[in-house]
N, C-alpha and C positions, 0 to 999 in steps of 0.2 A: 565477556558479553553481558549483556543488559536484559532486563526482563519489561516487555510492556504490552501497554494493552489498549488495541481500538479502541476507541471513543463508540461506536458502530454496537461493537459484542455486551452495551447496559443496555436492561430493559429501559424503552422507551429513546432507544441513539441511536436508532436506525432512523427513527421518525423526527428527529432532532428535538424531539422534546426532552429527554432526563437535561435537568440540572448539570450544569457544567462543574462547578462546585464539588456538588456531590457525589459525582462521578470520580474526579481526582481525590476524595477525600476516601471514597470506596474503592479506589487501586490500589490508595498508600495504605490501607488497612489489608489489604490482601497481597502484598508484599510488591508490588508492579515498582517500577523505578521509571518509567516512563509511561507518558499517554499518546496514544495519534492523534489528534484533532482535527476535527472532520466538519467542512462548511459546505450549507446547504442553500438553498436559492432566497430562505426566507426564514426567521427569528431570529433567536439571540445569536447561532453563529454563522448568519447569512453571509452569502460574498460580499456584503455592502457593509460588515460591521467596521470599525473606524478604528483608526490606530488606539485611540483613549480604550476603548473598549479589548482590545487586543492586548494592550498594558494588564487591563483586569485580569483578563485569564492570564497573562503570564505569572499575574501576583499569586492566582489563585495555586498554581502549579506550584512555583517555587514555595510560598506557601506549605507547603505538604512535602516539600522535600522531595519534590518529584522534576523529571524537565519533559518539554517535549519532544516524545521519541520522531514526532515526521508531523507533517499535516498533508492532509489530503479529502475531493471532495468528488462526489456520488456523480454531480453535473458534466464532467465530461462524459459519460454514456447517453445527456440530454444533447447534446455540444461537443461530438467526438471533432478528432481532427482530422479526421479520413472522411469527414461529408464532403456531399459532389457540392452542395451549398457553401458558398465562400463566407456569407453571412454567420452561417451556423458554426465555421470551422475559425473565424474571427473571437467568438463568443467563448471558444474552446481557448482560443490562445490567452484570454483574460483571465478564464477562470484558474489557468496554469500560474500566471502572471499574478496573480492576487493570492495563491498559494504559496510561493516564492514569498511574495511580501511579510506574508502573515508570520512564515517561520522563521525568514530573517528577524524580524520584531520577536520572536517568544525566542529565538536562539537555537532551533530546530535546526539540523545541519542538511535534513533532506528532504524532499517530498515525493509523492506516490502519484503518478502519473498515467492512467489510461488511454492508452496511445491510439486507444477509436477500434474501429473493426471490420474484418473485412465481412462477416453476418453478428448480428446479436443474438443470440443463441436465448434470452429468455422474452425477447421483443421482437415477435416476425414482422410486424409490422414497420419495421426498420428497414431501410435498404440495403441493399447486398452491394457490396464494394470491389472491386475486381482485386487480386492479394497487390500485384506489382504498383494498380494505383495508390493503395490504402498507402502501403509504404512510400511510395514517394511525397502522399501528402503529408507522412509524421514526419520524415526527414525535413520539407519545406517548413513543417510548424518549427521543428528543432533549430533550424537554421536560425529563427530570428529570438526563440527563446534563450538557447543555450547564453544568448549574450546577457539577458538579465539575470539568469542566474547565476553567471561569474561576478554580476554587479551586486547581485544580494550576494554573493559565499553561502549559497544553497546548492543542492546539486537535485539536478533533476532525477529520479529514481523509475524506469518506464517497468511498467508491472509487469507481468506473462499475465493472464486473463484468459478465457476464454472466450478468444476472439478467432480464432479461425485466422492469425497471423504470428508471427515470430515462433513458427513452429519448431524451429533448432536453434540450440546455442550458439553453433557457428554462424548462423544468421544476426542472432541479437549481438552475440559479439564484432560480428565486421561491423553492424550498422553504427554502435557505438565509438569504433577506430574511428569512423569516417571523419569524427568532427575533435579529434584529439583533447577535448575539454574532461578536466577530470572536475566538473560540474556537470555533466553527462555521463550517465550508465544506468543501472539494472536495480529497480526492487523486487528479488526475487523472493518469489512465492513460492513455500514447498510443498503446499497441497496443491495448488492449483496446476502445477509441473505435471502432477503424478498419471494426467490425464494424456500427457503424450511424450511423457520422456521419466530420467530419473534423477531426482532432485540432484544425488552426489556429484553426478555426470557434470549436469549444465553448472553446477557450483563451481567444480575446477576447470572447468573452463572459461566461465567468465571469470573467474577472478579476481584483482584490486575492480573489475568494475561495480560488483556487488555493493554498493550503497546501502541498503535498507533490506533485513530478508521480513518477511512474514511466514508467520508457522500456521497451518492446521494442518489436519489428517483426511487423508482418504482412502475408501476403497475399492480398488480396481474393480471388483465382481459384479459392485451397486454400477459404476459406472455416469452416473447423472449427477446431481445437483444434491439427492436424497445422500452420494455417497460420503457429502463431506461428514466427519463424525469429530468427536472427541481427540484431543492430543491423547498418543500410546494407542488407541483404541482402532484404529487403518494402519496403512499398508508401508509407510513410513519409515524408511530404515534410518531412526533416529542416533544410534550408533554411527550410522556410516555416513552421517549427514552431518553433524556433530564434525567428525573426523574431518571432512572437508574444507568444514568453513574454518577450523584452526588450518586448515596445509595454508589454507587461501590468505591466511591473514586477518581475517576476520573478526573485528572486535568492536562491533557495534551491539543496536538494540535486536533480538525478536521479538517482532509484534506479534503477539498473540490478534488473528480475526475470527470471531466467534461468532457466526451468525449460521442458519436460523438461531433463536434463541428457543430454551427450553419451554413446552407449551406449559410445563409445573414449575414453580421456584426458580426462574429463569437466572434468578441471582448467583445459584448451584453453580454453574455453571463456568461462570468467574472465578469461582475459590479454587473446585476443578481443576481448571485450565494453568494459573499459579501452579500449584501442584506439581501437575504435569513437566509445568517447565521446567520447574528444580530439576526434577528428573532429567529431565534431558538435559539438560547446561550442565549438571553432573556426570554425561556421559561421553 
């Protein structure tokens, strides 16, 4: 396995401001082998930037003897694909469609997918989605996606989130059968699991679907958003999580996603995190 790290977890990548450059030249100094690339509505790496420009960052990556670990972008929770608006759930299907592109262009084998929601848990001002509908609207986006993804050799990777949908494994597992594309499956997230199952569990169960995992920590007792914490530092049985993704096959990148960022030295953070991972890919 591989070690990488959010474009999201540098000060100033949430906001898309840090330096793209700089960022990949601050992974490969803190040991990262990979980066996710993360495009936002507007600057340098907006949906609209241009193959020439997409060459750049690929230079700037390989440059640094790094690849990209996935690409992925904030605007489908703007543009889910579960809105009752067909306009809105169109804009969603782009934004998927123009992540595909980008990774095919940098060499990225997957991309991170939020497959919309049936509530937005930090946006109430969102509408609430009935679960049976939300899903059939991901599966109807899938249907017309999966097909460019086999035409880029990207695979679509659909996150766990907290969404208030694909609450069991055997859910997210049947729904990925349905469409026998092995450019279709699962970026599973082992913090984000921890809120309604157990990473090991849905690991060997989904299986060859797992595409792309992401690592942080959490802890059940915080319970909220306050509880995601430090790798090692929650409720993570990283021994036993570790053990799975070797049974499964497993031999991709973990993305470290490190956000909020430290309110001191935010940079700490990163070195940290590195760290951490040895440790765990060690165990």
């Amino acid at each position: 396995m591989r070690k990488g790290i959010n474009y999201w977890s540098f000060p100033g990548g949430l906001e898309g401001e840090k330096d793209f450059a700089a960022a990949v030249s601050e992974a490969k100094d803190l040991g990262y082998q990979g980066i996710e690339v993360c495009l936002f509505a507007e600057g340098p790496l907006s949906l609209d930037i241009s193959e020439a420009d997409v060459a750049k960052l690929g230079k700037q990556i390989e440059g640094a003897g790094l690849e990209a670990a996935s690409v992925t972008s904030g605007l489908l929770w703007d543009h889910p694909l579960t809105a009752s608006d067909p306009a809105e759930r169109e804009k969603g299907k782009q934004v998927v469609a123009k992540c595909l592109a980008v990774a095919n262009q940098l060499g990225a084998t997957g991309i991170l997918v939020v497959p919309g929601a049936v509530e937005v848990f930090f946006n109430p001002a969102m509408e609430v989605v009935q679960y049976d509908v939300a899903i059939q609207r991901v599966e109807e986006a899938m249907r017309e996606l999966v097909p460019v993804a086999e035409n880029d050799k990207v695979a679509i990777g659909i996150e766990n989130v907290w969404n208030k949908m694909f609450l069991s494994p055997l859910e997210a597992r049947d729904f990925i059968d349905k469409f026998g594309s092995e450019y279709l499956g699962w970026f599973f997230d082992v913090g984000n699991i921890m809120q309604v199952g157990m990473p090991d569990q849905w690991i060997r169960i989904l299986g060859k679907r797992i595409k792309k995992v992401h690592v942080k920590d959490f802890r059940r007792t915080v319970g909220t958003l306050d509880g995601f914490v430090d790798l090692l530092e929650g409720d993570v049985d990283w021994p036993e999580v570790m053990k799975a993704l070797r049974e499964v096959g497993y031999d991709d990148y973990l993305i470290a996603e490190m956000i909020p960022h430290y309110a001191h030295a935010p940079e700490t953070r990163l070195a940290n995190t590195s760290l951490a991972l040895d440790k765990i890919m060690g165990m």
